[in-house]
SELUM-225161 format. One record per residue (C-alpha): residue in three letters; residue number from 0; x, y, z. Coordinates in nm, 2 decimals, decimal comma. Example, Ala and Ser with C-alpha at 12.3 -4.5 7.8 and 13.67 -1.06 7.14 Angstrom:
<rs>
<r aa="ALA" i="0" px="1,23" py="-0,45" pz="0,78"/>
<r aa="SER" i="1" px="1,37" py="-0,11" pz="0,71"/>
</rs>
This chain:
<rs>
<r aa="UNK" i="0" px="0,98" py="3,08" pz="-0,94"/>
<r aa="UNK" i="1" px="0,71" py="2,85" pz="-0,74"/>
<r aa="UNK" i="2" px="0,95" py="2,84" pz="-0,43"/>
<r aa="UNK" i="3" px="0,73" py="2,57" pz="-0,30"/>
<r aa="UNK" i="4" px="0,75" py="2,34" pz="-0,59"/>
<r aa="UNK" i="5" px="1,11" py="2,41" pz="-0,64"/>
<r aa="UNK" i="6" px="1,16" py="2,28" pz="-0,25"/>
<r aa="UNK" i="7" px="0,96" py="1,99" pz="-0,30"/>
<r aa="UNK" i="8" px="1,18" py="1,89" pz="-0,59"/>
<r aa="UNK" i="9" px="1,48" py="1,92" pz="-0,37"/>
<r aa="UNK" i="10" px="1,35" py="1,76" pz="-0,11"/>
<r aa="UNK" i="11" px="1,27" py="1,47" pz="-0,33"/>
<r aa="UNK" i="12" px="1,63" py="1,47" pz="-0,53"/>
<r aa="UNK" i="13" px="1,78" py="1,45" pz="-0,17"/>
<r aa="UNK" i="14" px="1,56" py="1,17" pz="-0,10"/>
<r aa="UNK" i="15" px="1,55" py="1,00" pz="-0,42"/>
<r aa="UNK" i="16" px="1,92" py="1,07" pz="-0,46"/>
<r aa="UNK" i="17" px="1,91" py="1,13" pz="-0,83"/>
<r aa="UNK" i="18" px="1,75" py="1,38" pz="-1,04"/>
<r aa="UNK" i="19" px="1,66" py="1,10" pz="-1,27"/>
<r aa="UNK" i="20" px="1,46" py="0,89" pz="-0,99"/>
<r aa="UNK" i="21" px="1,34" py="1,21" pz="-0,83"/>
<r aa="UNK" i="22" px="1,15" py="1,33" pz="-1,14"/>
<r aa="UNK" i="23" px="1,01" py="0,99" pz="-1,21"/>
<r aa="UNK" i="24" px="0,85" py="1,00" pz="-0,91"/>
<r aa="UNK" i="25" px="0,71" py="1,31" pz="-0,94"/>
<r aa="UNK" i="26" px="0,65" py="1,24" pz="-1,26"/>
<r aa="UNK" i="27" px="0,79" py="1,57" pz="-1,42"/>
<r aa="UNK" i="28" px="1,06" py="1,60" pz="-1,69"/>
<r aa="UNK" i="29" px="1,41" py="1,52" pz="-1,58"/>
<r aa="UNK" i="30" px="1,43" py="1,91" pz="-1,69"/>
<r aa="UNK" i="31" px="1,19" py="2,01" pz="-1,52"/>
<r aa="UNK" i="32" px="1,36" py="1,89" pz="-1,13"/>
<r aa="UNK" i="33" px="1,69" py="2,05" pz="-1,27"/>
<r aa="UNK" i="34" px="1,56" py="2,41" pz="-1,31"/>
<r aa="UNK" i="35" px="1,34" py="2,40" pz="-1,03"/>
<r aa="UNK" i="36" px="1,64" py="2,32" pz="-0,85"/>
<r aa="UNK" i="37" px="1,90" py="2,58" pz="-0,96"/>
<r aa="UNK" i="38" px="1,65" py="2,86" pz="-0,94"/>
<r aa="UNK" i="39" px="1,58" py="2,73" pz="-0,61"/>
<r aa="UNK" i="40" px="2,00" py="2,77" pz="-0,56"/>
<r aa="UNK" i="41" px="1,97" py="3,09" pz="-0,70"/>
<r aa="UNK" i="42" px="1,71" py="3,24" pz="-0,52"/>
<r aa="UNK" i="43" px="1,87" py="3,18" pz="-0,18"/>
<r aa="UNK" i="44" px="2,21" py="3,21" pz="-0,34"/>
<r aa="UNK" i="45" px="2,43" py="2,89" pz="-0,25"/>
<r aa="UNK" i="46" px="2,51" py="2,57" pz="-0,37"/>
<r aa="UNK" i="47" px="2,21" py="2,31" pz="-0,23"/>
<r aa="UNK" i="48" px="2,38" py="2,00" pz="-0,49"/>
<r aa="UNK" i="49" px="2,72" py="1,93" pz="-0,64"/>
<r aa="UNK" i="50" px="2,58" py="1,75" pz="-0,95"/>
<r aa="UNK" i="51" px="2,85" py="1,49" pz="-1,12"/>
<r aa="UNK" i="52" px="2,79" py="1,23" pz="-1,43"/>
<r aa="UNK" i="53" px="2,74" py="0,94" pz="-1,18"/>
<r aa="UNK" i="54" px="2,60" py="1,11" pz="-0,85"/>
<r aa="UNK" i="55" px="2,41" py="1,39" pz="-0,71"/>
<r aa="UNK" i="56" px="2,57" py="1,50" pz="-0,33"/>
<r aa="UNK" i="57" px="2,42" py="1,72" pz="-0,10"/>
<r aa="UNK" i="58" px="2,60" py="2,02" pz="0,00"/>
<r aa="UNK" i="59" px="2,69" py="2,13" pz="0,42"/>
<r aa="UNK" i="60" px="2,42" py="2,41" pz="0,29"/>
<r aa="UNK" i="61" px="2,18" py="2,16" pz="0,12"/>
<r aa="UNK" i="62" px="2,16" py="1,94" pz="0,41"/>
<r aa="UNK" i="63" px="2,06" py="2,24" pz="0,64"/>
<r aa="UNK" i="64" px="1,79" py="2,35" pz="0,38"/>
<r aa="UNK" i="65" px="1,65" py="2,02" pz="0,33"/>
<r aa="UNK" i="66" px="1,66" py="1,99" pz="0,75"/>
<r aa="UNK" i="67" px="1,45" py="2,29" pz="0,77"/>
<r aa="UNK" i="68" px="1,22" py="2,28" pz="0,43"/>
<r aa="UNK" i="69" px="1,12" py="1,93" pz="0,50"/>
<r aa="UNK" i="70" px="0,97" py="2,05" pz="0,82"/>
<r aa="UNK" i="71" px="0,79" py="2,34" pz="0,61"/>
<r aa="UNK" i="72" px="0,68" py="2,05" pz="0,39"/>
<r aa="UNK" i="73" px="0,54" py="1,86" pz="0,67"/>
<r aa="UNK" i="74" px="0,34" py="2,15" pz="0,86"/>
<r aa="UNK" i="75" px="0,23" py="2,21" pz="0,53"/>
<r aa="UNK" i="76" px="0,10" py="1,82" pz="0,45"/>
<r aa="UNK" i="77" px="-0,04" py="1,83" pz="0,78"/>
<r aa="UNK" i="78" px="-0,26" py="2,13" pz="0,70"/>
<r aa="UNK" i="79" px="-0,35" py="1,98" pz="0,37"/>
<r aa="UNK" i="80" px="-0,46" py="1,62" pz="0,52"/>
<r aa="UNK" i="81" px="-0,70" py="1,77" pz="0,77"/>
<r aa="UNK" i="82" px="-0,91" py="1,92" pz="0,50"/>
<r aa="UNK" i="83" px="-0,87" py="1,63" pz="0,29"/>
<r aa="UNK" i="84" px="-1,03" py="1,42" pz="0,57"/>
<r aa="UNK" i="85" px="-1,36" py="1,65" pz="0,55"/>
<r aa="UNK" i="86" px="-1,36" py="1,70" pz="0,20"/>
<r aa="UNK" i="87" px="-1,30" py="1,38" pz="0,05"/>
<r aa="UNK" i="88" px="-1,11" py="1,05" pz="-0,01"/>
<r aa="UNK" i="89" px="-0,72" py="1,06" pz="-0,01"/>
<r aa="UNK" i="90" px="-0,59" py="1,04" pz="-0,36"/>
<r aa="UNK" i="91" px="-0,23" py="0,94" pz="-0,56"/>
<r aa="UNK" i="92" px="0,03" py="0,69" pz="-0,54"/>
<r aa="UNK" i="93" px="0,17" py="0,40" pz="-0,31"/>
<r aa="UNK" i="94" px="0,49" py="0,23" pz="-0,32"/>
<r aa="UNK" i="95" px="0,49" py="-0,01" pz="-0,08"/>
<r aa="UNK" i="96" px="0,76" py="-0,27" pz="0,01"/>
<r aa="UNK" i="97" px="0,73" py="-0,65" pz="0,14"/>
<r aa="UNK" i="98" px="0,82" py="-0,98" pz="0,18"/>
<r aa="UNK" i="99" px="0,70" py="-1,28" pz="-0,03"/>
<r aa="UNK" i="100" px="0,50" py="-1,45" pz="0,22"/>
<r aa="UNK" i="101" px="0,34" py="-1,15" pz="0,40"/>
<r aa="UNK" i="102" px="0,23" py="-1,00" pz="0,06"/>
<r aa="UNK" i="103" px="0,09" py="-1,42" pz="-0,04"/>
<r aa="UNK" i="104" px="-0,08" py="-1,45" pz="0,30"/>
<r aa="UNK" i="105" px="-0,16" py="-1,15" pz="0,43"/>
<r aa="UNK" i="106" px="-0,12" py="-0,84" pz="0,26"/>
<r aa="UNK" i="107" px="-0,28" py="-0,90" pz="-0,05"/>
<r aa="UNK" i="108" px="-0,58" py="-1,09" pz="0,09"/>
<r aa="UNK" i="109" px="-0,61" py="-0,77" pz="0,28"/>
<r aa="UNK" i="110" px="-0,64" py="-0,52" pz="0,00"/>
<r aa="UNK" i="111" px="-0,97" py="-0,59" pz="-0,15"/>
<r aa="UNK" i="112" px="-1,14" py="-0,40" pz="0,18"/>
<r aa="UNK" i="113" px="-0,82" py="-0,11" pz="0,14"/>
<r aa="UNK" i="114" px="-0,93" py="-0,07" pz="-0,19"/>
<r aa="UNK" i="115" px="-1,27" py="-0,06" pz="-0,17"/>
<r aa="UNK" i="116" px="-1,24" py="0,20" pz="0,10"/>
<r aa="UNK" i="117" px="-1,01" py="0,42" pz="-0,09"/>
<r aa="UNK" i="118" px="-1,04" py="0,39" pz="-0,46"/>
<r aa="UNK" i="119" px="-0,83" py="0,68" pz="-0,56"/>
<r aa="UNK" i="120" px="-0,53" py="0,49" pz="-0,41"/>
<r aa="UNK" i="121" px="-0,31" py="0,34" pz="-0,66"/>
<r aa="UNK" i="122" px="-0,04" py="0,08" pz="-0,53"/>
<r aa="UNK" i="123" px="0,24" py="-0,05" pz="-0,63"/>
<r aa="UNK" i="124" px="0,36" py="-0,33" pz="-0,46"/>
<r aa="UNK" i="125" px="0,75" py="-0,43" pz="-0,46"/>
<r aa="UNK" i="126" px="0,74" py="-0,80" pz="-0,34"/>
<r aa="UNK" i="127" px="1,07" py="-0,93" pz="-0,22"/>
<r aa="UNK" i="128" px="1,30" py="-1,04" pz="0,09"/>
<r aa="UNK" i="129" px="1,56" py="-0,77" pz="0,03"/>
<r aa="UNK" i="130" px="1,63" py="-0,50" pz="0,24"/>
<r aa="UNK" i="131" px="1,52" py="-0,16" pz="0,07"/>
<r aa="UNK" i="132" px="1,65" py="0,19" pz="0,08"/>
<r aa="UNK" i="133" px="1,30" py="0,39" pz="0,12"/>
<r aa="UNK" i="134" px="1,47" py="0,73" pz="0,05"/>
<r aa="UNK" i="135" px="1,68" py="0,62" pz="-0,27"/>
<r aa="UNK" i="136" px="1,40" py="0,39" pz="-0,41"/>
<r aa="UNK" i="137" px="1,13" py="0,65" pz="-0,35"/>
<r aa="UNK" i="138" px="0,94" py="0,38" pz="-0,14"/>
<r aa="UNK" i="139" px="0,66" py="0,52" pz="0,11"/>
<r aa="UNK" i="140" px="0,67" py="0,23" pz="0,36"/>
<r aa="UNK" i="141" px="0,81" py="-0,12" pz="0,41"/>
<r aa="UNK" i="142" px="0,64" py="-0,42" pz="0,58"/>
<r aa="UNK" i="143" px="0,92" py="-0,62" pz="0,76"/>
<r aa="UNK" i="144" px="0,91" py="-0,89" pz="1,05"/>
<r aa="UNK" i="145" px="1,20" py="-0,90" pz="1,29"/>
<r aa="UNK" i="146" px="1,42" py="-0,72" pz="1,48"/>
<r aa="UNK" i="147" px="1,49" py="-0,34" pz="1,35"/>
<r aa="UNK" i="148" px="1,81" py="-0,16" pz="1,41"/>
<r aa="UNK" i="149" px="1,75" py="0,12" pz="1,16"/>
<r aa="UNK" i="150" px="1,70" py="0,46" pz="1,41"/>
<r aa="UNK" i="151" px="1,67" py="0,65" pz="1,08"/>
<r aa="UNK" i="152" px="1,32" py="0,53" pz="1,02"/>
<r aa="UNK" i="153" px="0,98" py="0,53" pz="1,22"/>
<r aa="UNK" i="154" px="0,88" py="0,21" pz="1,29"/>
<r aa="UNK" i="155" px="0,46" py="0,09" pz="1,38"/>
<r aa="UNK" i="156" px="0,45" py="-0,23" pz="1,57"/>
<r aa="UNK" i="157" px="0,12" py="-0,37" pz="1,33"/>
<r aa="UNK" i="158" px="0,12" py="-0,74" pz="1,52"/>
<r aa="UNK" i="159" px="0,32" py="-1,07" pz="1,58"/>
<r aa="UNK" i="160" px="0,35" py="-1,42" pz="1,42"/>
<r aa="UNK" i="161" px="0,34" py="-1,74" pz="1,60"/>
<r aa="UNK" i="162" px="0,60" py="-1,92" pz="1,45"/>
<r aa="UNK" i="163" px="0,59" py="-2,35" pz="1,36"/>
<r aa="UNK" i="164" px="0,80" py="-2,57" pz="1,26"/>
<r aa="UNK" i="165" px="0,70" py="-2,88" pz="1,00"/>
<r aa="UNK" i="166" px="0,84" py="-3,11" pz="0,77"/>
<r aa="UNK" i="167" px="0,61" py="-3,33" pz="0,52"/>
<r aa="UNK" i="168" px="0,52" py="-3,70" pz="0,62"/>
<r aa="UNK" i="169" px="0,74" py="-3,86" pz="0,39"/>
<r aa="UNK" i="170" px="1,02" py="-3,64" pz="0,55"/>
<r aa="UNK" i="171" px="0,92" py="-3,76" pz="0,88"/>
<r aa="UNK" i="172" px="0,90" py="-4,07" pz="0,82"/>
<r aa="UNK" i="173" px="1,26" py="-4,11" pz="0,68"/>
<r aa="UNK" i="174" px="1,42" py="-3,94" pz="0,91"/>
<r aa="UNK" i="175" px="1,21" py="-4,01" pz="1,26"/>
<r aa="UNK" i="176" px="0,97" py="-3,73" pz="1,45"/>
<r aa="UNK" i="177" px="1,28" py="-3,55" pz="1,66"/>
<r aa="UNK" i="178" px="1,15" py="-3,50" pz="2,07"/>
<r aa="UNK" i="179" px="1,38" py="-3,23" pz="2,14"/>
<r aa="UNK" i="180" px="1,54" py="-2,94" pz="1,94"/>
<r aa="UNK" i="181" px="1,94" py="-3,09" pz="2,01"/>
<r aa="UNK" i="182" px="1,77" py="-3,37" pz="1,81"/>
<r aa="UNK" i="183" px="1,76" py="-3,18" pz="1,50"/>
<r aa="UNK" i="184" px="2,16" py="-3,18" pz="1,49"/>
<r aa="UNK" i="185" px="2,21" py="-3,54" pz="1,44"/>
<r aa="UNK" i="186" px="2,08" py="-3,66" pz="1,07"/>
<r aa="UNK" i="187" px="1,86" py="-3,41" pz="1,05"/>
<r aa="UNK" i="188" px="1,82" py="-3,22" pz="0,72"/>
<r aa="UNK" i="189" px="1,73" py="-2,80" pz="0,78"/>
<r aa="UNK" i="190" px="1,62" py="-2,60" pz="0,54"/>
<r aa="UNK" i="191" px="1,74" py="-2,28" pz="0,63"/>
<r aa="UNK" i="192" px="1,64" py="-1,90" pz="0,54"/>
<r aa="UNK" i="193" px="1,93" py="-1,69" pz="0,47"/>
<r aa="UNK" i="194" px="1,98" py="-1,34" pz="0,47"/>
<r aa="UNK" i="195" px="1,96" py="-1,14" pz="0,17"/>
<r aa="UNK" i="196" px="2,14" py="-0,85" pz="0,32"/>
<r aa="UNK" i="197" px="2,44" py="-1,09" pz="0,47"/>
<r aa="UNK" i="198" px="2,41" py="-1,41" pz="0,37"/>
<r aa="UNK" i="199" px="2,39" py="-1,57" pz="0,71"/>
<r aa="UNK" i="200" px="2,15" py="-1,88" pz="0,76"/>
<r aa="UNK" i="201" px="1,88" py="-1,79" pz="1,05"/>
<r aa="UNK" i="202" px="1,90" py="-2,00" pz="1,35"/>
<r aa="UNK" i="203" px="1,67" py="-2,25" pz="1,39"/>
<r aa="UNK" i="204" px="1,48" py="-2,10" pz="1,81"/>
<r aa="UNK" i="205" px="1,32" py="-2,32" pz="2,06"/>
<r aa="UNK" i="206" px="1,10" py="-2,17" pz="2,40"/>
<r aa="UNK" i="207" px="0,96" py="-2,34" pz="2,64"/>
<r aa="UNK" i="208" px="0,87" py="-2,24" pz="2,99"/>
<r aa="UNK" i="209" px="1,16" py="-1,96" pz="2,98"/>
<r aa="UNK" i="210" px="1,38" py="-2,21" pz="2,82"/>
<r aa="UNK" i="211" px="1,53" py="-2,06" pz="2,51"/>
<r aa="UNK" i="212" px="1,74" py="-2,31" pz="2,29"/>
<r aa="UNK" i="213" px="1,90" py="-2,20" pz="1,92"/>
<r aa="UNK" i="214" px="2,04" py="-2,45" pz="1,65"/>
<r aa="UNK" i="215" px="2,26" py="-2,34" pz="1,42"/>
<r aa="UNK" i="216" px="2,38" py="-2,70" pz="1,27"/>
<r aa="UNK" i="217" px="2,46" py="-2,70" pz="0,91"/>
<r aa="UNK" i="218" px="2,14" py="-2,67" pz="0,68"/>
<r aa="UNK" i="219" px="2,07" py="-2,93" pz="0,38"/>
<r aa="UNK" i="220" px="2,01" py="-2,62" pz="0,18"/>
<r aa="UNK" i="221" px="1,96" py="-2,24" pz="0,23"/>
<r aa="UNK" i="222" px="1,69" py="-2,04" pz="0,06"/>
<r aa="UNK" i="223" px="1,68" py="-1,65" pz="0,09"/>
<r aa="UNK" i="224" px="1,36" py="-1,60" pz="-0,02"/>
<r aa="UNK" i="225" px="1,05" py="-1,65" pz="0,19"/>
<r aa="UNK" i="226" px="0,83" py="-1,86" pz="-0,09"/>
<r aa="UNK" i="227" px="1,11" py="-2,08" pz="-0,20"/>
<r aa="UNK" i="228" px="1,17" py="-2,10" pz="0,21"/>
<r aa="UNK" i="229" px="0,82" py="-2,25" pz="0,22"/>
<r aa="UNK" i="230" px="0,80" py="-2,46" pz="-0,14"/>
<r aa="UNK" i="231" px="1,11" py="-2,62" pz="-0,05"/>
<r aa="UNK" i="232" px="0,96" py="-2,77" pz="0,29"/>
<r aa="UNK" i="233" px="0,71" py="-2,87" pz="0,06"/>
<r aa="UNK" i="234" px="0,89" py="-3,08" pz="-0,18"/>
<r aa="UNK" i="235" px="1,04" py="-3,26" pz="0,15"/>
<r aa="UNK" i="236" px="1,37" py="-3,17" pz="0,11"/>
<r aa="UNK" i="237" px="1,35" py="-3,10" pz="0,51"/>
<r aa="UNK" i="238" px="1,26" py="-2,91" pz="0,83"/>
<r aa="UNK" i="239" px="1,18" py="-2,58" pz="0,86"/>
<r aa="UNK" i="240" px="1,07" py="-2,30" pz="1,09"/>
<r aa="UNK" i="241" px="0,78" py="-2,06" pz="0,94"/>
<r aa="UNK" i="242" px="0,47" py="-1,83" pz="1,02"/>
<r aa="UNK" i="243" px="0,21" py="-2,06" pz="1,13"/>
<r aa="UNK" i="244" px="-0,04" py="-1,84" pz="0,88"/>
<r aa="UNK" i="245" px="0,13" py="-1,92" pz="0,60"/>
<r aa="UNK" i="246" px="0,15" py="-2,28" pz="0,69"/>
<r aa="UNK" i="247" px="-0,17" py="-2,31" pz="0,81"/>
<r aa="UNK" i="248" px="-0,34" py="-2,49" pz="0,49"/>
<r aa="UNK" i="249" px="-0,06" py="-2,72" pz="0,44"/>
<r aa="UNK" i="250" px="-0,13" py="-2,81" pz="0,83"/>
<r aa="UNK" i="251" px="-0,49" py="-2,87" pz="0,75"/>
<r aa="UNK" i="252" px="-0,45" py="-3,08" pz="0,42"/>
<r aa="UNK" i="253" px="-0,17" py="-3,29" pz="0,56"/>
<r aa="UNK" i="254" px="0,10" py="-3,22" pz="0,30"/>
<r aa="UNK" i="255" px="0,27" py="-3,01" pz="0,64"/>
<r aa="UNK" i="256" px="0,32" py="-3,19" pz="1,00"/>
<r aa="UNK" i="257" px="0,41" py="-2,96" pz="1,26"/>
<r aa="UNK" i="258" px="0,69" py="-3,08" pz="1,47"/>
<r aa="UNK" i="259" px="0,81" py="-2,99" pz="1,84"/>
<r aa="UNK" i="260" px="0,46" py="-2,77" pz="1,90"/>
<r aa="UNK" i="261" px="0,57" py="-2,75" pz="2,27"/>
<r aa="UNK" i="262" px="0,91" py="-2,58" pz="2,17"/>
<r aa="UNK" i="263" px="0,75" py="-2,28" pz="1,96"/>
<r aa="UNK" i="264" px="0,96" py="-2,00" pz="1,98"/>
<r aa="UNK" i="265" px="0,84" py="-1,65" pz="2,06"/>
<r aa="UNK" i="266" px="0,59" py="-1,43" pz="1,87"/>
<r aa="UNK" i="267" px="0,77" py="-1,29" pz="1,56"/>
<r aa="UNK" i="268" px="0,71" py="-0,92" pz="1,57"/>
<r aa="UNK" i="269" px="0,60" py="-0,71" pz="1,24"/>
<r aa="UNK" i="270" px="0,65" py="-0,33" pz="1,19"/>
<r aa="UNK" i="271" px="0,56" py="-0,08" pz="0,90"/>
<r aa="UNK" i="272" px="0,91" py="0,13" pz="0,84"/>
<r aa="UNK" i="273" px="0,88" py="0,47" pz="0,67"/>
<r aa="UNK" i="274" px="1,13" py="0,76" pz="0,65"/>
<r aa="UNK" i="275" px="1,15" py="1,00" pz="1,00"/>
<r aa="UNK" i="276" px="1,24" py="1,32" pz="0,77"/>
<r aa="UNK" i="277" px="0,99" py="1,25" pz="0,51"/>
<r aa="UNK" i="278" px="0,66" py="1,38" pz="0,54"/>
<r aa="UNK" i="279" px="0,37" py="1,19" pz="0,58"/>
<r aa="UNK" i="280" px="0,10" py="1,18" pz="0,32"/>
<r aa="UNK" i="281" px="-0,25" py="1,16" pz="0,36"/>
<r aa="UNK" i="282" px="-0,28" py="0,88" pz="0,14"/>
<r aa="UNK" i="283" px="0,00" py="0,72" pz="0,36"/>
<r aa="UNK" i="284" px="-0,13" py="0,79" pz="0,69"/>
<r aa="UNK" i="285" px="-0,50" py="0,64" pz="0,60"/>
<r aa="UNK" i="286" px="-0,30" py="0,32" pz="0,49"/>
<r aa="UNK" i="287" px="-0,09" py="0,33" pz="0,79"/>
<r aa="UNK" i="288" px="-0,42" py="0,37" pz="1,01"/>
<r aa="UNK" i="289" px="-0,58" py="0,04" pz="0,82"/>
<r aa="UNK" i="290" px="-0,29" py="-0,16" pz="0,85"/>
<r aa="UNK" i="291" px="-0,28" py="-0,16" pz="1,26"/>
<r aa="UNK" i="292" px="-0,65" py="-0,20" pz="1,27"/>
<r aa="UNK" i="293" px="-0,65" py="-0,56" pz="1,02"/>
<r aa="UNK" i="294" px="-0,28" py="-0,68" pz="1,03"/>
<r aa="UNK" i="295" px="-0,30" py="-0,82" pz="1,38"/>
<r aa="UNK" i="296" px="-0,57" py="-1,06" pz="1,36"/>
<r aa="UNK" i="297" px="-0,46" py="-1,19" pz="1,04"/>
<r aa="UNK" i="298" px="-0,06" py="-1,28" pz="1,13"/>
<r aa="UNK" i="299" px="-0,22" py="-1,43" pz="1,46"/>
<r aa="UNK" i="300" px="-0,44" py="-1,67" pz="1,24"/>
<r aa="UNK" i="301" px="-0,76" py="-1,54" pz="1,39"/>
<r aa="UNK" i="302" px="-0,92" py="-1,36" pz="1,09"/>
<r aa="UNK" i="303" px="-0,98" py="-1,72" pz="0,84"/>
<r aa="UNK" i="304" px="-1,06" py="-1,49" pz="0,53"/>
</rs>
């Protein structure tokens, strides 16, 4: 038995939870995890899985391996990544999780110079507003603005968004330019983001000079997806709060008018998320490392390419 492997693939059936997952990430045969798995039970002799037709659950004596082999596992990555740094270029697969607009306006505008620096990298890029599960998906990190209330995970403060908020002319123009935020509960129409994880319509904040001032007045229409949020401002169906960068062209050309600019809320922070008990790769870390280094500048607005 290659006791190292055969941890690896529990570690990564724990994390994944599924054979099935687990082995497509590793990209082994579905065989392949299960035997590296029970000789790994039988070498130390207990019971590290109880295995049914619809789940995989860790045993009391699986959760205290996988405590103790995913520290092995890290010491071990660890080792490995400092003589990858003087022999060469990281190598091997990304997943990486984010939300529409960041990935539109800042991620992938970004990744030209990531890739040219590292072009044994592959990513795969999940694009969506949901909130993901980085051990069951098999995701490496997650790029999320807002508050975090996940201890579970590490979180890397990589910058904060001013936010704006605009309606088109024609918009304004129906309906009046409001003066004050109370305005925009009287015959206003908000277009509001909701939650994808509980459905709840974000409040619309206001700041000024240590004022702080929410509206949570009934929205014209909710949208839980942060491009539909933005294209339905667009199409004037009414106001809405957003990052300034991802506004910033429809600001410039017109089609946008911010409203209430002395009322802009606070900075919107952003963090990279990745699993505490999952160990770090090299290919991760060098990601990690470019992401606080160019993220900043470009949710401020300051980098224009």
């Amino acid at each position: 038995m290659d006791q190292l492997l055969a941890m690896r693939a529990f570690a990564r059936v724990v994390e994944a939870g599924s054979f099935t997952r687990a082995a497509e990430s590793l990209d082994v045969p579905n065989a392949t995890m299960s035997k590296l798995v029970q000789e790994l039970e039988a070498h130390l002799g207990v019971r590290l899985l109880q295995r049914t037709t619809r789940k995989v659950t860790v045993t009391p004596e699986g959760q205290d391996y996988y405590a103790k082999a995913t520290r092995i596992l890290e010491d071990l990555q660890d080792i490995d990544a400092s003589f990858n740094v003087a022999r060469g270029k990281p190598r091997g697969n990304l997943r990486i999780d984010v939300g529409g607009l960041t990935a539109r306006d800042v991620l992938i505008p970004l990744l030209p110079d990531f890739m040219a620096r590292y072009p044994d990298i592959r990513i795969d890029l999940g694009v969506a507003d949901r909130t993901v599960d980085l051990i069951s998906e098999s995701v490496d990190c997650v790029i999320r603005g807002g508050p975090l209330d996940n201890s579970s995970l590490v979180a890397r403060h990589i910058g904060d968004a001013v936010m704006v908020t605009c309606a088109t002319p024609a918009y304004l123009r129906r309906f009046g330019v409001p003066a004050y935020p109370e305005e925009l509960k009287n015959g206003h129409q908000l277009v509001s983001y909701v939650s994808s994880q509980n459905g709840r319509a974000m409040p619309f904040r206001f700041q000024r000079d240590g004022e702080k001032i929410e509206i949570k007045a009934d929205h014209r229409i909710g949208v839980n997806e942060s491009n539909a949020h933005f294209a339905a401002a667009r199409a004037g169906l009414g106001i809405i709060q957003t990052f300034a960068h991802s506004a910033r062209s429809a600001l410039q050309d017109g089609s946008l008018v911010e409203i209430l600019a002395q009322w802009r809320p606070g900075s919107y922070p952003f963090h990279v998320v990745y699993p505490r008990n999952r160990y770090v790769t090299h290919r991760l870390r060098v990601f990690l490392d470019w992401l606080l280094e160019h993220f900043p500048d470009k949710v401020r607005g300051t980098d224009e390419n």
